[in-house]
C-alpha positions as CSV (number, residue, x, y, z in Angstrom):
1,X,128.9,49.9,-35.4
2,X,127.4,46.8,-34.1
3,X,129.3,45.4,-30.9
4,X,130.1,42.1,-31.0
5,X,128.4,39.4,-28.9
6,X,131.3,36.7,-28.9
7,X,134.5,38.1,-27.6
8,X,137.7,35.7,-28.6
9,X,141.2,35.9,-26.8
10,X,144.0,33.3,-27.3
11,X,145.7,31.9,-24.3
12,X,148.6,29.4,-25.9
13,X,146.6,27.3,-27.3
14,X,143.7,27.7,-25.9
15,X,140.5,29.8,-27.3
16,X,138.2,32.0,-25.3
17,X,135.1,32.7,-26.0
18,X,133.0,34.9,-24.6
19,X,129.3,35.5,-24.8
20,X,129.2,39.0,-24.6
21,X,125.2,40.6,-23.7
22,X,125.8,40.9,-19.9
23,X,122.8,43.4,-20.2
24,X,120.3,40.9,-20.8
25,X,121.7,38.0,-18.7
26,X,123.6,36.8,-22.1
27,X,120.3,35.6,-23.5
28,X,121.2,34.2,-27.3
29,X,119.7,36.6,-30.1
30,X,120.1,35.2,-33.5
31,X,123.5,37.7,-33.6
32,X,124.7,36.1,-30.8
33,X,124.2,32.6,-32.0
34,X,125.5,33.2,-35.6
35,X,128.8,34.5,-34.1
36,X,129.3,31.3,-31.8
37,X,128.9,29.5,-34.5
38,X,131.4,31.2,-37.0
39,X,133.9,31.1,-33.4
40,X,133.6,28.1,-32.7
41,X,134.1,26.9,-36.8
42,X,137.3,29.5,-36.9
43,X,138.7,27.9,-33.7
44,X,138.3,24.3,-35.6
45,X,140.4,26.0,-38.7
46,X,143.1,27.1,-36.4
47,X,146.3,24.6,-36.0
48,X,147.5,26.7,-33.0
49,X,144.0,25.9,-31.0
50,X,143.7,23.0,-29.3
51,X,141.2,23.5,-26.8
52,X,138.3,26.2,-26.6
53,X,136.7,27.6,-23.6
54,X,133.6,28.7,-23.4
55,X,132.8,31.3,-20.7
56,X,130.4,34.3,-20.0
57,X,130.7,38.0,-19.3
58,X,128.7,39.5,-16.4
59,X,127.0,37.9,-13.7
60,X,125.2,35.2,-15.5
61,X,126.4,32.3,-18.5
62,X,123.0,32.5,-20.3
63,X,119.0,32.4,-19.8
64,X,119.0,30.7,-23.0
65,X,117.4,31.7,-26.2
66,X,115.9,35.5,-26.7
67,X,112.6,33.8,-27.2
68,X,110.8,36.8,-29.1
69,X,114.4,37.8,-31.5
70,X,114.7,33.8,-32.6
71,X,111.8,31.9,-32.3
72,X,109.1,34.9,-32.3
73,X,111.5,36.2,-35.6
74,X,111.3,32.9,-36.9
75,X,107.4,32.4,-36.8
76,X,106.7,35.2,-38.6
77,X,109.3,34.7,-41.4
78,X,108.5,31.1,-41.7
79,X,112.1,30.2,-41.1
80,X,112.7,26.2,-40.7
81,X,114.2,26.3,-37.1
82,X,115.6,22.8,-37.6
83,X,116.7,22.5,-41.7
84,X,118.3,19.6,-43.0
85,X,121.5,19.0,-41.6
86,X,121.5,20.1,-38.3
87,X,118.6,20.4,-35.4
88,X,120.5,23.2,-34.5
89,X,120.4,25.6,-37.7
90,X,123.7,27.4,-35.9
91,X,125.2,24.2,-35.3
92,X,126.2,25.4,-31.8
93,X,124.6,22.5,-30.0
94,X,124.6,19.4,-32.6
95,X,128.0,19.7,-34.6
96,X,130.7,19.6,-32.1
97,X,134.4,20.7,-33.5
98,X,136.7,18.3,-33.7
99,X,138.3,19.7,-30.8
100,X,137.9,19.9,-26.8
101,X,135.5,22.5,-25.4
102,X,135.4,23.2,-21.8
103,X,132.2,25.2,-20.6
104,X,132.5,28.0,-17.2
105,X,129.2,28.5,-16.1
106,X,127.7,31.0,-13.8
107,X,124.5,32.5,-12.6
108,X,122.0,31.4,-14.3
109,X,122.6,28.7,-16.6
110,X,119.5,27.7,-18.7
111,X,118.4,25.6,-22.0
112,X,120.8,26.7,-24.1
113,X,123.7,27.1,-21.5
114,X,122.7,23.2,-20.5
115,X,123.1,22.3,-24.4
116,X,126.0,24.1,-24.5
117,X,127.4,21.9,-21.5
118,X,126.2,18.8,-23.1
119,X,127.9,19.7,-26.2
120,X,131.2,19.8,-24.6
121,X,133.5,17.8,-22.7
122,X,134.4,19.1,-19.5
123,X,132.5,21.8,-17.2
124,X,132.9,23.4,-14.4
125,X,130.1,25.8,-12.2
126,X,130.4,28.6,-9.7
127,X,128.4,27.7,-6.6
128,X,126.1,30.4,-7.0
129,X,124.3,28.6,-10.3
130,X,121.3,27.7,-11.2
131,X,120.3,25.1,-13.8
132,X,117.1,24.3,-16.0
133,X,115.9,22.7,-18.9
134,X,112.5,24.9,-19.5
135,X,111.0,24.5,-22.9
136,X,108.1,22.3,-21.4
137,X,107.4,25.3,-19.6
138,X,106.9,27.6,-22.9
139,X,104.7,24.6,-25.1
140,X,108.1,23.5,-26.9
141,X,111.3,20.8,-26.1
142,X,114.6,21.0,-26.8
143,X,115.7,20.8,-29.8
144,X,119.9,21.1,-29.3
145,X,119.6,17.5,-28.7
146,X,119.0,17.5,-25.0
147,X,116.1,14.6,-25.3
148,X,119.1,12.2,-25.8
149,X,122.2,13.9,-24.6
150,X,120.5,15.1,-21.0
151,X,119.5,11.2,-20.2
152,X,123.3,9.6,-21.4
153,X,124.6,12.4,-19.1
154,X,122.7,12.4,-16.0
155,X,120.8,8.8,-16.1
156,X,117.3,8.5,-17.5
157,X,115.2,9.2,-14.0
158,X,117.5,12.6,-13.0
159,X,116.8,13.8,-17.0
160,X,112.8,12.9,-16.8
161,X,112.6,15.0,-13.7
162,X,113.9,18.3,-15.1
163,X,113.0,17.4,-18.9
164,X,109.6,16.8,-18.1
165,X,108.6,19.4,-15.0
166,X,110.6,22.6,-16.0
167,X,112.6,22.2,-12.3
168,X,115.2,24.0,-12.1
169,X,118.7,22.9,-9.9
170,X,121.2,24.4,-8.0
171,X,125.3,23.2,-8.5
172,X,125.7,20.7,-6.0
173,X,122.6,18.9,-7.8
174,X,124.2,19.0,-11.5
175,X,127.3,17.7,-10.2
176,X,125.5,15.1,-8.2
177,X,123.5,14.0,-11.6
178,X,126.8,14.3,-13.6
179,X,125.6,16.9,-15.7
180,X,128.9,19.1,-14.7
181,X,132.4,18.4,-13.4
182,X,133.1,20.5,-10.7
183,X,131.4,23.2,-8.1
184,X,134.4,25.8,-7.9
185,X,133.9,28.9,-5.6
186,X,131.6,32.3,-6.7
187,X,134.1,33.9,-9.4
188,X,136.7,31.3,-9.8
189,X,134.6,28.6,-12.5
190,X,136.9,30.9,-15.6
191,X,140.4,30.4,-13.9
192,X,139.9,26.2,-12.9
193,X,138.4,26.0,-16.7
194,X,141.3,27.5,-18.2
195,X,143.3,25.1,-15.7
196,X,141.6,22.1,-17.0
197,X,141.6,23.3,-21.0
198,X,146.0,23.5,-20.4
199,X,146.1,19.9,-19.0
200,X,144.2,18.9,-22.3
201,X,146.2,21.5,-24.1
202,X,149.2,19.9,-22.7
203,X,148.2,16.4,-24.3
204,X,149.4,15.2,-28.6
205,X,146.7,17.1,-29.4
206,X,146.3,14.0,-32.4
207,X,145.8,11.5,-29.9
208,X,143.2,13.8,-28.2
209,X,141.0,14.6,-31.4
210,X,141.0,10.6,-31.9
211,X,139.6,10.3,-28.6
212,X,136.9,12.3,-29.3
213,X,136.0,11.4,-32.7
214,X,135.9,7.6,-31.2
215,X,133.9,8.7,-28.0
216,X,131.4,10.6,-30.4
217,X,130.9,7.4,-32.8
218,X,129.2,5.7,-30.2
219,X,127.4,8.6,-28.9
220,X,126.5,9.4,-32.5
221,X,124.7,5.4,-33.2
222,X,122.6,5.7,-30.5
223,X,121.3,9.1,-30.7
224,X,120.7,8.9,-34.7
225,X,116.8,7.5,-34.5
226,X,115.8,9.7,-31.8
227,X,117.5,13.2,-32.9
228,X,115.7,12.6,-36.8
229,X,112.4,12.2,-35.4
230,X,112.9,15.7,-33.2
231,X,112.4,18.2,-35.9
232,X,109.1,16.9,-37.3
233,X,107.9,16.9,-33.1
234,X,108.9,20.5,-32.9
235,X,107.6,21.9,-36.1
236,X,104.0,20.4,-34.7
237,X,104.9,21.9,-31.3
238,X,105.6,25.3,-33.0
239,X,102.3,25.7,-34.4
240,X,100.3,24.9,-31.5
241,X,98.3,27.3,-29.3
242,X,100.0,25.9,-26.0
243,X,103.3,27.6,-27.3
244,X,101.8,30.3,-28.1
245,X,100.2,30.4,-24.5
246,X,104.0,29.6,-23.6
247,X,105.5,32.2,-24.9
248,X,103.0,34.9,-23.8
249,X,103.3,33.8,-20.3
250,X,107.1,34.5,-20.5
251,X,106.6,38.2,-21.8
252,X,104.5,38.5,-18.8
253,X,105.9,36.8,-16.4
254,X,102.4,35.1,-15.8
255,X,101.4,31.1,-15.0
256,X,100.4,29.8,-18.6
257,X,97.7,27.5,-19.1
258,X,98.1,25.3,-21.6
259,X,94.9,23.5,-23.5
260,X,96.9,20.5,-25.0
261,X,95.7,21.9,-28.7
């Protein structure tokens, strides 16, 4: 029997969930994404949820995608990793539910976790993380929508820096940038997310889903140009010996060097 990667509990109204593959630092395997994705689209079904948090088992929220299960996978099946209708083909990072999602990070919290964050409304970080947005590092870019959503967030200098050099930042720096809410004690970031997701839950949960919808309109006009261009960029980027280079150096833990072709 296959274990599951999202665990889901109720709390009121509020929805946990869980990614669930401590053993390898919670990095997202095609699995893994599917199920957030079916969680999160249950949750939106539900009338009795009316605010999902979004939390991590183990010692670390996620080190992103499992490069050789999803993108490795998807090069050699030819999949479309960005298919009309969403850049996200999970639709994890660029169809939001209608309702609020609060994000509890620890650890290590990297290109998908910082999507994920960006995605949501309010999150909160256990001092011990550590932040990056590294798919400059491995020949590719983002492609959950960070181009646009990191630089509305954080200001466009603070998103160039870590967009462009593969940085990575401690707590105190997200929530200095504004790319997080609060820096809450080692082991506490679940508890004072579930706090915040019952003052929402606590709201007409109407009047809150207007508020979002509104909020994302606006979001929505401005990112439109920029996120249609993105999946032509990374199809070209996909094909190209630097991310080949890119993802070789991470199986090996090794410098890459990339020859711009």
């Amino acid at each position: 029997m296959v274990e599951p990667m999202i665990e889901v509990d109720d709390h009121g109204h509020i929805r946990q969930l869980r990614l669930n593959r401590a053993e390898k630092m919670n990095a997202a395997n095609r699995q893994m994404l599917s199920e957030l994705s079916l969680a999160y689209a249950e949750a939106d079904r539900d009338d009795n949820v009316r605010v999902v948090v979004v939390s991590a088992a183990g010692e670390h929220f996620t080190a992103g995608l499992d490069l050789a299960n999803v993108l490795g996978t998807a090069n050699e099946s030819g999949l479309n990793l960005t298919p009309a209708g969403g850049l996200d083909p999970w639709g994890i990072t660029t169809q939001p539910i209608s309702k609020p999602v609060v994000v509890a990070v620890q650890g290590t919290c990297l290109t998908l976790g910082v999507e994920l964050i960006l995605a949501s409304e309010l999150s909160v970080a256990d001092e011990t993380t550590v932040f990056g947005q590294l798919e400059v590092t491995r020949g590719i870019m983002p492609f959950g929508g960070a181009t646009t959503r990191l630089p509305a967030r954080v200001g466009s200098a603070n998103a160039s820096r870590y967009l462009l050099t593969g940085e990575t930042f401690n707590a105190e720096e997200a929530l200095r940038i504004g790319l997080i809410n609060e820096v809450v004690p080692r082991g506490t970031q679940v508890e004072r997310a579930m706090e915040l997701a019952g003052l929402i839950a606590d709201q007409a949960p109407l009047a809150v889903q207007a508020t979002l919808r509104n909020a994302r309109m606006a979001r929505a006009a401005i990112e439109e140009e920029a996120l249609g261009a993105l999946p032509q960029e990374l199809a070209g980027l996909l094909s190209s010996e630097d991310f080949k280079a890119g993802v070789a150096s991470f199986a090996t833990r090794s410098k890459p060097t990339f020859s711009g072709k």
